[in-house]
FIVOZA-605888 format. One record per residue (C-alpha): residue in three letters; y, z, x. Coordinates in Angstrom, 3 decimals. Last residue first. Example, Ala and Ser with C-alpha at 12.3 -4.5 7.8 and 13.67 -1.06 7.14 Angstrom:
<"Ser", <-1.060, 7.140, 13.670>>,
<"Ala", <-4.500, 7.800, 12.300>>,
//
This chain:
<"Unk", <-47.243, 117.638, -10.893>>,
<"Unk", <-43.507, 116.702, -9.847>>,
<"Unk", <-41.213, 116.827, -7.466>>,
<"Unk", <-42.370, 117.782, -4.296>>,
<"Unk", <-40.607, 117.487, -1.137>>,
<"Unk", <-42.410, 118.119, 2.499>>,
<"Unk", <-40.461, 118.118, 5.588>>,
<"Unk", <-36.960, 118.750, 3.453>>,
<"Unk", <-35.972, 121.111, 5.803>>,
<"Unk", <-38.959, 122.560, 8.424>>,
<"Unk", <-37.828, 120.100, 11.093>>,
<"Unk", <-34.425, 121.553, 10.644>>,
<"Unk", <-35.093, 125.544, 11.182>>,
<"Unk", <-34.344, 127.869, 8.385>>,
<"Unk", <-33.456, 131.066, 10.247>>,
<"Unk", <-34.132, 134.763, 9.576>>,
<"Unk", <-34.691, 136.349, 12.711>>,
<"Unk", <-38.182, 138.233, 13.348>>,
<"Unk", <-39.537, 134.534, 14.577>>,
<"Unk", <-42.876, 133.839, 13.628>>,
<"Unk", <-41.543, 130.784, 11.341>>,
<"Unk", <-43.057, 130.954, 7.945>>,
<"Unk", <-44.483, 127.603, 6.940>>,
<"Unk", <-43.654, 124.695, 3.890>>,
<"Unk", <-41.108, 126.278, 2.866>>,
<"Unk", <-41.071, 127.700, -0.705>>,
<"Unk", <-40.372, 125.095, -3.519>>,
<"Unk", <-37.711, 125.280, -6.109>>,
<"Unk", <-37.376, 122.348, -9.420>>,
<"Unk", <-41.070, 121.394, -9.537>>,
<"Unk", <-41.135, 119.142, -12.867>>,
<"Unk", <-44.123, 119.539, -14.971>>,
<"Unk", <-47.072, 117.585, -16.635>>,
<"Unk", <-50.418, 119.128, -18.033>>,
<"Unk", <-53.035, 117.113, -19.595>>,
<"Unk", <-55.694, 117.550, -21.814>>,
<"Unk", <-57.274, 121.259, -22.766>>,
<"Unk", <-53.677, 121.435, -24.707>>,
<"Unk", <-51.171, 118.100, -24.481>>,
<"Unk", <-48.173, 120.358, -22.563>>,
<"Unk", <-45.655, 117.797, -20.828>>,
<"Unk", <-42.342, 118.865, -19.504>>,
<"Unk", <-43.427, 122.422, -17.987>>,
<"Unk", <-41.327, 124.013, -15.516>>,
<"Unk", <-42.292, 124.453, -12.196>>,
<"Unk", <-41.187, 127.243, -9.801>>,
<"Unk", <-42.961, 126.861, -6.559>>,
<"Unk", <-42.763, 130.262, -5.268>>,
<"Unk", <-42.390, 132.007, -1.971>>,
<"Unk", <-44.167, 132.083, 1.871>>,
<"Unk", <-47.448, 132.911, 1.012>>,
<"Unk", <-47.462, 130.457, -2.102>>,
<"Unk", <-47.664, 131.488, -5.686>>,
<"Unk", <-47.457, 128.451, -8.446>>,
<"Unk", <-45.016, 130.032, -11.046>>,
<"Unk", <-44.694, 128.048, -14.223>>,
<"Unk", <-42.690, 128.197, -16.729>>,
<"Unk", <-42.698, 127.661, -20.475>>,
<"Unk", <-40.483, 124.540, -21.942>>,
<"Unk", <-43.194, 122.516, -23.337>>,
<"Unk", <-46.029, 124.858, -24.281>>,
<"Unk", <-46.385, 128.645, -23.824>>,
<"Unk", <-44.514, 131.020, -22.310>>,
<"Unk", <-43.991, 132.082, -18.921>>,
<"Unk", <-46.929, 131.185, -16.473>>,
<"Unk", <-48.419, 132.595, -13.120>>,
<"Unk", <-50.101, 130.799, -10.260>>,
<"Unk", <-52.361, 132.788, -7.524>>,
<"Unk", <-52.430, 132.961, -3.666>>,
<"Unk", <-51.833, 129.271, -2.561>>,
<"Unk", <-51.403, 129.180, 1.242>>,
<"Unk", <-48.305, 128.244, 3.083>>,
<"Unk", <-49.081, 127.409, 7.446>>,
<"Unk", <-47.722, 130.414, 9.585>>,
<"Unk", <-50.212, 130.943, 12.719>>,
<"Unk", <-52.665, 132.844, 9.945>>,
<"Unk", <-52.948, 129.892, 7.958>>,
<"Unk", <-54.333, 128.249, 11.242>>,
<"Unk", <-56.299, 130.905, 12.386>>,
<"Unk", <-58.915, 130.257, 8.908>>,
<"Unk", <-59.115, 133.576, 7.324>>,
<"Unk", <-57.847, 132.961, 4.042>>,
<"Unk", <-55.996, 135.480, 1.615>>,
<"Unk", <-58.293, 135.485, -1.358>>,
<"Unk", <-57.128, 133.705, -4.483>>,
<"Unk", <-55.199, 135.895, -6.938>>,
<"Unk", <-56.252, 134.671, -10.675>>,
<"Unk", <-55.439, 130.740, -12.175>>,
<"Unk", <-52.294, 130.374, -14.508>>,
<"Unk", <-52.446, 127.033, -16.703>>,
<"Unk", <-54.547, 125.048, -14.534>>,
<"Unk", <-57.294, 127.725, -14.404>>,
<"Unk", <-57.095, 128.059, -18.371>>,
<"Unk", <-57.076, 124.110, -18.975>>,
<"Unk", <-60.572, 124.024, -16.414>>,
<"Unk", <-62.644, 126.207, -18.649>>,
<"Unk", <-61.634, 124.448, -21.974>>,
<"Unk", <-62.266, 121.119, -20.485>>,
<"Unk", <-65.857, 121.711, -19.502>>,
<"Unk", <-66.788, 121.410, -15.710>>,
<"Unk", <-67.442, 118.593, -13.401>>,
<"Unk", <-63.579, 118.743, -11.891>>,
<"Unk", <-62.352, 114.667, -11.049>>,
<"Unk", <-59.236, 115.228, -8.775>>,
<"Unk", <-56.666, 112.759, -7.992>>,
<"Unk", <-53.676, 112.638, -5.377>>,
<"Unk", <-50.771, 110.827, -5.768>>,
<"Unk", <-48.577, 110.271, -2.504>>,
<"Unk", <-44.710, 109.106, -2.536>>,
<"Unk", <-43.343, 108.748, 0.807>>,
<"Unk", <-39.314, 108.804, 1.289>>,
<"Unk", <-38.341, 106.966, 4.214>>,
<"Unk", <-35.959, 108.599, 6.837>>,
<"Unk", <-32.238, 108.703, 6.179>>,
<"Unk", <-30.415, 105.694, 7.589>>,
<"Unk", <-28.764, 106.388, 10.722>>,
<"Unk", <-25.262, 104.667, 10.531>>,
<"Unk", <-22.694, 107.341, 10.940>>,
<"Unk", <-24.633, 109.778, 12.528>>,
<"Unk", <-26.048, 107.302, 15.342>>,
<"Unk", <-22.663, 106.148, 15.512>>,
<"Unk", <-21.017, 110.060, 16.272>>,
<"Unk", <-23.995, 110.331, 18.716>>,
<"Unk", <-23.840, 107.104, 20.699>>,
<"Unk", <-19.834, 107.664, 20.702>>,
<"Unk", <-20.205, 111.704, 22.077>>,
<"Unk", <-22.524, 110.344, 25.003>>,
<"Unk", <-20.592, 107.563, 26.195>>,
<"Unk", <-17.881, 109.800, 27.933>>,
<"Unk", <-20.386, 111.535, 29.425>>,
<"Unk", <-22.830, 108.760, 30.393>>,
<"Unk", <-20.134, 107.057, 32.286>>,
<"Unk", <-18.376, 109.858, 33.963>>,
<"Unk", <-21.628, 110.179, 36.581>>,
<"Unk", <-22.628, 106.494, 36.895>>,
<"Unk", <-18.397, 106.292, 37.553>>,
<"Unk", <-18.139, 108.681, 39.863>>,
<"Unk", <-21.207, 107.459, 41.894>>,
<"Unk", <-19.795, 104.289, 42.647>>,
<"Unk", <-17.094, 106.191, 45.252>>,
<"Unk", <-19.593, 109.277, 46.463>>,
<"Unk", <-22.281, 106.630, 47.478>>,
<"Unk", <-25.213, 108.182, 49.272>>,
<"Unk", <-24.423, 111.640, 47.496>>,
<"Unk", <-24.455, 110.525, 44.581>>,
<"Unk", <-27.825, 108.352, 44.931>>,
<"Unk", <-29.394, 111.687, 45.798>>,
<"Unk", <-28.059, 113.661, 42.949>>,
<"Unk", <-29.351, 110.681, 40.468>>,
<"Unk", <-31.919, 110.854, 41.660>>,
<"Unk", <-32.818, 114.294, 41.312>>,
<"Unk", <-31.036, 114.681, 38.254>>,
<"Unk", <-33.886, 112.351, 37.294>>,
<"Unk", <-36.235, 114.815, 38.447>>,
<"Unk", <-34.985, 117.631, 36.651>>,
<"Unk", <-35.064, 115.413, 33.673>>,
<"Unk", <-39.285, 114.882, 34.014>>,
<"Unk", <-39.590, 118.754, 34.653>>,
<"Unk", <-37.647, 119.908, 31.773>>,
<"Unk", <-39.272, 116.940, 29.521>>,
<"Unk", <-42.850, 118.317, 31.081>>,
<"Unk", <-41.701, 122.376, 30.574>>,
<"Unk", <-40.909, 122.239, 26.776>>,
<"Unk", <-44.065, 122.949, 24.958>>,
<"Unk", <-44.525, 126.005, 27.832>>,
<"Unk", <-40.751, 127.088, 26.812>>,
<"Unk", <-42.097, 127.476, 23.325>>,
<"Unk", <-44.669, 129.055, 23.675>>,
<"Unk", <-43.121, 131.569, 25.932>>,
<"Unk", <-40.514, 131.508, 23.006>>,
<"Unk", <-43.397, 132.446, 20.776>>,
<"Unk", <-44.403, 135.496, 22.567>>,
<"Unk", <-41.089, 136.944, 22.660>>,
<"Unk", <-41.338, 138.968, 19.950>>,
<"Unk", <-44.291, 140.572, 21.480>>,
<"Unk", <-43.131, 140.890, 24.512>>,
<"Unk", <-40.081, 143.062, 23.298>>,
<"Unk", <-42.224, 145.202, 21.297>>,
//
């Protein structure tokens, strides 16, 4: 069992063996130019340590937050209104995939649900890892459907049996509205 937990920290130390390698050598280096020159050495040594906590407190202080990308997306369905408005509204289970990439963690759609009717209902869109929950701010019948996503599931389920909610998963992918 042990092995198999661990499998994807054995990926993970295999992602991070050329950085490893590539600072082991500069400790190299720097070891060897140490011990060449004890006296200037000291102070290449203290330098970066002392330095170290200032870069980070400034890059924390005035990092500006990443840009925010907004992407629409458009699709044209050949098929009669009244068909499509009842798939929009709540559309059946959709069969797990097979594809190896949904199976490494990647969300999937498995089925939407609603609650209620109109402006104001709810609507569940069903992801492997959780629920979008979207309520409904525009309702024109067999026309046009408008909400506001106000929870989201993440956007993958870590492999890992602990439960963590890792960084580069946070706020990856935001959705507000559909």
């Amino acid at each position: 069992m042990a092995v198999l937990l661990g499998v994807e920290g054995g990926i993970c130390l295999a992602m991070a063996l050329p950085p490893a390698l590539s600072l082991a050598g500069l400790g190299a280096l720097v070891g060897a130019f140490l011990q060449d020159s004890p006296r200037s050495g000291r102070a290449a040594c203290v330098a970066p340590l002392l330095l170290a906590p200032l870069l980070q407190w400034l890059e924390a202080r005035f990092a500006e937050p990443p840009p925010r990308r907004t992407v629409t997306t458009a699709v044209v369905v050949a098929a009669p209104p009244e068909r499509v408005w009842e798939l929009v509204v709540a559309f059946p289970p959709i069969p797990e995939p097979t594809d190896w990439l949904f199976r490494s963690g990647i969300a999937y759609p498995q089925r939407a649900e609603i609650i209620g009717k109109g402006v104001g209902a709810v609507r569940h869109c069903v992801f492997s890892t959780g629920a979008f929950v979207e309520p409904i701010d525009c309702w024109e019948r067999r026309r046009r459907l408008g909400f506001a996503v106000t929870a989201q599931p993440p956007p993958m389920r870590e492999w890992s049996p602990w439960s963590i909610a890792p960084l580069h998963l946070k706020d990856f992918l935001v959705s507000e509205r559909g």
